[in-house]
C-alpha positions as a printed NumPy array, in Angstrom:
array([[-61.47 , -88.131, -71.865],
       [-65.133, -88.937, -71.685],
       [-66.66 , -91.506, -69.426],
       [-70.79 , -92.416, -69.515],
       [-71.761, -89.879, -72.338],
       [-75.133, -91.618, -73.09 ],
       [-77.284, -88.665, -72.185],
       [-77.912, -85.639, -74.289],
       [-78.597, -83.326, -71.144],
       [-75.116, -82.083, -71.338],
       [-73.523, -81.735, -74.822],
       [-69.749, -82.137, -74.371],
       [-69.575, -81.092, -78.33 ],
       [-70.884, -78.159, -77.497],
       [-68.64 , -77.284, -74.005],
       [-65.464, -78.179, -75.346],
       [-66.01 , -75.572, -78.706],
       [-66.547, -72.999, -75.972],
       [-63.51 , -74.193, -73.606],
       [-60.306, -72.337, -74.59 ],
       [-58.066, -73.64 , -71.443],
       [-54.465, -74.866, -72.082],
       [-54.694, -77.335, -68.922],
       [-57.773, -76.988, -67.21 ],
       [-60.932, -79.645, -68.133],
       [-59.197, -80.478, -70.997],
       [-59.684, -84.376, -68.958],
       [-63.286, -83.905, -68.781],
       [-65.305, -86.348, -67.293],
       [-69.062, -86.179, -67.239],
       [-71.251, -88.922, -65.276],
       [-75.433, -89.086, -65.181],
       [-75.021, -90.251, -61.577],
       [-72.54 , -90.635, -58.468],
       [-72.426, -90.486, -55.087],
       [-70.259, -87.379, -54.928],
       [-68.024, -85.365, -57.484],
       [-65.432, -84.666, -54.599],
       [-65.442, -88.019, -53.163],
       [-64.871, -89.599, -56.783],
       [-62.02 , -87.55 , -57.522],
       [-60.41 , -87.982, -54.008],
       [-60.107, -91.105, -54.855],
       [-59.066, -91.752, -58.319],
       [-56.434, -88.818, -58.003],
       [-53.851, -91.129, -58.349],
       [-54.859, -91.799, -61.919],
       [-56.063, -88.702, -63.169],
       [-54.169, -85.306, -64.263],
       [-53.953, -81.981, -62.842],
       [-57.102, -80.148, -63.644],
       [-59.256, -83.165, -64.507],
       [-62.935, -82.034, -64.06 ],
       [-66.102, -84.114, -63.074],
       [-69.401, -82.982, -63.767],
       [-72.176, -85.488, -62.624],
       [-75.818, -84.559, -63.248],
       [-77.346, -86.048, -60.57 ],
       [-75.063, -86.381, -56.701],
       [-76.984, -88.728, -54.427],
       [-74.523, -87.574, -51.851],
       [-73.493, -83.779, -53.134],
       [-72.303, -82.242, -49.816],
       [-71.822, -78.524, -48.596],
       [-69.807, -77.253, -46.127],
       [-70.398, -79.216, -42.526],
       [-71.466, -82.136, -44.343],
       [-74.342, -80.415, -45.079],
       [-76.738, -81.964, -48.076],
       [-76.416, -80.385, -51.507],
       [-79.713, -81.015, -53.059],
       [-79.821, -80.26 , -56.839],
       [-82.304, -81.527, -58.958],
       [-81.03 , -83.825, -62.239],
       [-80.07 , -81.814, -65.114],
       [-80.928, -78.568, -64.14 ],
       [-77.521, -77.725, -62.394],
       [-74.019, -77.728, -62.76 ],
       [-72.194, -79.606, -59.942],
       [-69.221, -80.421, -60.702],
       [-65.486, -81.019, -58.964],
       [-61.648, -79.639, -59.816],
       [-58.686, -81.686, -59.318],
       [-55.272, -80.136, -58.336],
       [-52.174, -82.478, -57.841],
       [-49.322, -80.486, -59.141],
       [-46.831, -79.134, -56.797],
       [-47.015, -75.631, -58.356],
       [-50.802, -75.519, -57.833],
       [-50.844, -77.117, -54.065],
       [-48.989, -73.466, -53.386],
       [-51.77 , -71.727, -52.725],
       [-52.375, -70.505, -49.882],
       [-55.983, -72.435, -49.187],
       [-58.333, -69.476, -47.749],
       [-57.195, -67.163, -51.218],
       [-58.124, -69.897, -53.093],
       [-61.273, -70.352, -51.722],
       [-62.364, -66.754, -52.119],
       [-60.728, -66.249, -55.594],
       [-62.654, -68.987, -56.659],
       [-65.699, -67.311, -55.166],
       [-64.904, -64.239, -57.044],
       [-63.923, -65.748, -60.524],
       [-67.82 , -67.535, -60.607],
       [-69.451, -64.449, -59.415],
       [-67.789, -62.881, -62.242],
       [-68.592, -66.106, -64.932],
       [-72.349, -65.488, -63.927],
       [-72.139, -61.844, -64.336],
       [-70.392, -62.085, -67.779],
       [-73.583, -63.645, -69.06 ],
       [-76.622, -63.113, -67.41 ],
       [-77.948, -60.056, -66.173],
       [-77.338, -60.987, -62.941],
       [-75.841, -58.999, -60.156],
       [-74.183, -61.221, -57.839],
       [-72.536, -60.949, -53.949],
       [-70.084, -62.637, -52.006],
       [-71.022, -63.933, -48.501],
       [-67.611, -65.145, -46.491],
       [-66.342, -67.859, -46.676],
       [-67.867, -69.326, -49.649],
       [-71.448, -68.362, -50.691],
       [-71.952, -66.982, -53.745],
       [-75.549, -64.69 , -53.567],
       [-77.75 , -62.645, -55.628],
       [-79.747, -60.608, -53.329],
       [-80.085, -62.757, -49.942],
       [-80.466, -65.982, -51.748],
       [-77.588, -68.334, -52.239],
       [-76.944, -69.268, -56.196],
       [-73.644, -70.915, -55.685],
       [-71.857, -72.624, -52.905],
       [-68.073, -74.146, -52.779],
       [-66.532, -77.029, -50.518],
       [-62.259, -77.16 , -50.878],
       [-61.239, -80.39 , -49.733],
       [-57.55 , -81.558, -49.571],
       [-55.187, -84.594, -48.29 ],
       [-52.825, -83.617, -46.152],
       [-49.486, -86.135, -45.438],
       [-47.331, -84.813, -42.664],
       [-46.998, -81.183, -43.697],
       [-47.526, -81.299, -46.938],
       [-50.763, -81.024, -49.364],
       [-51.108, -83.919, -51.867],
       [-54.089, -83.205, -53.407],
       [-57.062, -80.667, -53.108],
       [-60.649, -80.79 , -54.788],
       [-62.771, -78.301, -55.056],
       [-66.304, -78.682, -55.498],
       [-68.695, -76.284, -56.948],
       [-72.795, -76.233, -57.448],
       [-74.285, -73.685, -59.253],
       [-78.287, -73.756, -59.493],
       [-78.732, -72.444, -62.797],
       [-82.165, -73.98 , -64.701],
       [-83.857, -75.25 , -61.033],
       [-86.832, -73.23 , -60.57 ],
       [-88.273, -74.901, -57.589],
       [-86.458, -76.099, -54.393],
       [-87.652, -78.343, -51.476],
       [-86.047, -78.995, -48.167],
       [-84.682, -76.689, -44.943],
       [-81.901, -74.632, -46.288],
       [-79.914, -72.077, -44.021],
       [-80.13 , -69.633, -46.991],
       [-83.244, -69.681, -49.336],
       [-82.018, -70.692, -52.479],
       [-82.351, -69.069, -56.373],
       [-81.069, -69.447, -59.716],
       [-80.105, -68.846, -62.709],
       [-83.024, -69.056, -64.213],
       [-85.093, -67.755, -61.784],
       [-82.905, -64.388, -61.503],
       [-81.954, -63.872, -65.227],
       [-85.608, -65.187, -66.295],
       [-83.547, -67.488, -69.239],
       [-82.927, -70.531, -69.7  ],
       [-79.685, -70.837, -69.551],
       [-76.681, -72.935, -71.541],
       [-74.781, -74.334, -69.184],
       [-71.855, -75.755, -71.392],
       [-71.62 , -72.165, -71.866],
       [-71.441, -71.26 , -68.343],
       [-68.753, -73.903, -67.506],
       [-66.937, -73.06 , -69.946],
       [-67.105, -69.591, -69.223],
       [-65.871, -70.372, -65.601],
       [-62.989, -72.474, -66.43 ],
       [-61.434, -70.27 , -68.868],
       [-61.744, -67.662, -66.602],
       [-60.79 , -69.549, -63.759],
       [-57.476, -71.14 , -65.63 ],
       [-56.394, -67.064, -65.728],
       [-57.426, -66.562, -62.477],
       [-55.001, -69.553, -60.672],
       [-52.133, -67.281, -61.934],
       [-53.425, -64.456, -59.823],
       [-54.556, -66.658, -56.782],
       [-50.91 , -68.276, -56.851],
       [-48.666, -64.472, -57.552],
       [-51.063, -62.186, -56.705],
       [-53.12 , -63.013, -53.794],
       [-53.819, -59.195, -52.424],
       [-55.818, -58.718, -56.004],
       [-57.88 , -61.573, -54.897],
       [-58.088, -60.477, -51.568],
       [-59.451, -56.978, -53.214],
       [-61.656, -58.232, -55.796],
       [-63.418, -60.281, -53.004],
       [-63.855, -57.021, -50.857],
       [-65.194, -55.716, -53.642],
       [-67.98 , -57.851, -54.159],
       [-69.117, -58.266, -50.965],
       [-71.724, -55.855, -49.823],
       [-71.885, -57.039, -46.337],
       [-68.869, -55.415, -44.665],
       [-69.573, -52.614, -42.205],
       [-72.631, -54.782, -41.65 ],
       [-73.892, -56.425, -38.314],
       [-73.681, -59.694, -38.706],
       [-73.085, -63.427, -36.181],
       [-70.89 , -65.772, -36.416],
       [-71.568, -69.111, -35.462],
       [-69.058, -71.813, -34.357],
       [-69.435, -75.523, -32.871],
       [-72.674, -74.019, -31.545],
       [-71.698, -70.517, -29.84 ],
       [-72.623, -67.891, -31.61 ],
       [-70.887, -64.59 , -31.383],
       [-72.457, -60.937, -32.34 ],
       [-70.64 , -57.702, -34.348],
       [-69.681, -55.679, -37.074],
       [-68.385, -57.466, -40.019],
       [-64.915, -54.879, -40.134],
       [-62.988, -56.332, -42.795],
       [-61.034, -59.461, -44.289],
       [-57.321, -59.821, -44.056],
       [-54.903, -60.875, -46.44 ],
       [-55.025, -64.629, -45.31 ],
       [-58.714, -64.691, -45.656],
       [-59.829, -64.567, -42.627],
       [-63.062, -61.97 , -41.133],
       [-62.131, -59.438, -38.906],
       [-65.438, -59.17 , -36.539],
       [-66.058, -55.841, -34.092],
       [-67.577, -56.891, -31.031],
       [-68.192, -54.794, -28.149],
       [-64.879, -55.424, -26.617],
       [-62.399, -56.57 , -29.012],
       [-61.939, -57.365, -32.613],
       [-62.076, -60.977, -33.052],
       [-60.157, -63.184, -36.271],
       [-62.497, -65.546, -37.585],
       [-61.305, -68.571, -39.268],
       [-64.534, -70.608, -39.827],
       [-68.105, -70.447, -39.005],
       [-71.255, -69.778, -40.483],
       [-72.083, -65.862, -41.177],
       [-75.828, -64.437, -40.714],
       [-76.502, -61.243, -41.647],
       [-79.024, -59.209, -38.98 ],
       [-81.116, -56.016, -40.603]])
């Protein structure tokens, strides 16, 4: 399914040759412009398939985590949003997903480019100490069980020049590689991978757990964490097998279930 294909920025022709998923974007729908990929889906889940996938080219809303802005400029990114709403899908454990999804585009971008990438908990995807990728999970909950969950993803991969106040300083693609990059390619290359990946994330989540430690070069690290304001100092020990960072302070180790990370030199 294709809605508003009546700009050549993205060729779907060319995606869905690349696209080898049984399930997953196989309802594809591509916008020019809309408020926000997660918002749209949130609310037209009750129409649309497990696994339909939005990509807009330009967000006039495009949120991070925090309700923080997602600035990306028109055509130059891929921003785009996942629909779950099958029951066997809505069993994963949330914090695994997050970080396998983390993991499986780290790994799309590294298939391609010549681009080393790193993992910054919970969601940051880096090269270096710039952010290249972030990831907001959103879900409806009713009672105690999950209906729904969208997850959003941005990638900067053609932008070569960013404006605004950003908590990490930004790169790309582009920038990193030094190509200009395909990026039906790339989402393809992410969803295919990411299709094989659900299995692990669902029956496997210690291998996610794993491949996240793995790719994160920040552990043994001093680092903050910073919650509703307070920040809180220490060594960045370790994540457990729900997700969550272990942090070493001075007196105790603390479990850390949200906040923002900075990393201190």
């Amino acid at each position: 399914m294709v809605e508003n294909q009546s700009s050549t920025t993205f060729d779907i022709k060319k995606f869905d040759m690349r696209l080898e998923t049984e399930w997953l974007g196989r309802n594809f729908l591509y916008l020019e412009e809309l408020e926000s990929t997660n918002k749209y889906l949130s609310e037209e889940s009750s129409r649309l398939g497990n696994g339909t996938v939005v990509l807009a080219e330009k967000q006039h809303h495009g949120r991070g985590r925090n309700d923080r802005v997602w600035l990306s400029a028109k055509g130059e990114n891929l921003t785009f949003s996942i629909l779950f709403n099958h029951p066997t899908a809505l069993k994963a454990s949330l914090p695994v997903l997050n970080l396998g999804t983390a993991v499986i585009v780290a790994n799309a971008i590294e298939n391609l480019f010549q681009v080393k990438t790193n993992l910054k908990w919970p969601n940051d995807i880096l090269v270096g100490r710039k952010k290249i990728c972030g990831i907001l999970i959103e879900t409806s909950i009713m009672g105690n069980d999950i209906k729904k969950i969208v997850i959003g993803i941005g990638i900067n991969v053609n932008q070569t020049s960013f404006r605004g106040d950003y908590m990490l300083e930004p790169t790309s693609i582009a920038l990193e590689g030094g190509v200009q990059v395909e990026r039906e390619k790339l989402l393809a290359e992410f969803l295919n991978l990411f299709e094989e990946g659900i299995a692990s994330i669902l029956e496997r989540p210690n291998s996610i757990i794993q491949a996240w430690r793995d790719k994160c070069n920040i552990l043994g690290d001093k680092i903050s964490i910073t919650q509703d304001g307070k920040t809180i100092y220490g060594i960045f020990d370790d994540i457990d097998q729900e997700g969550n960072l272990l942090l070493r302070t001075t007196e105790k180790t603390l479990l850390i279930n949200y906040g923002d990370v900075s990393i201190h030199i």
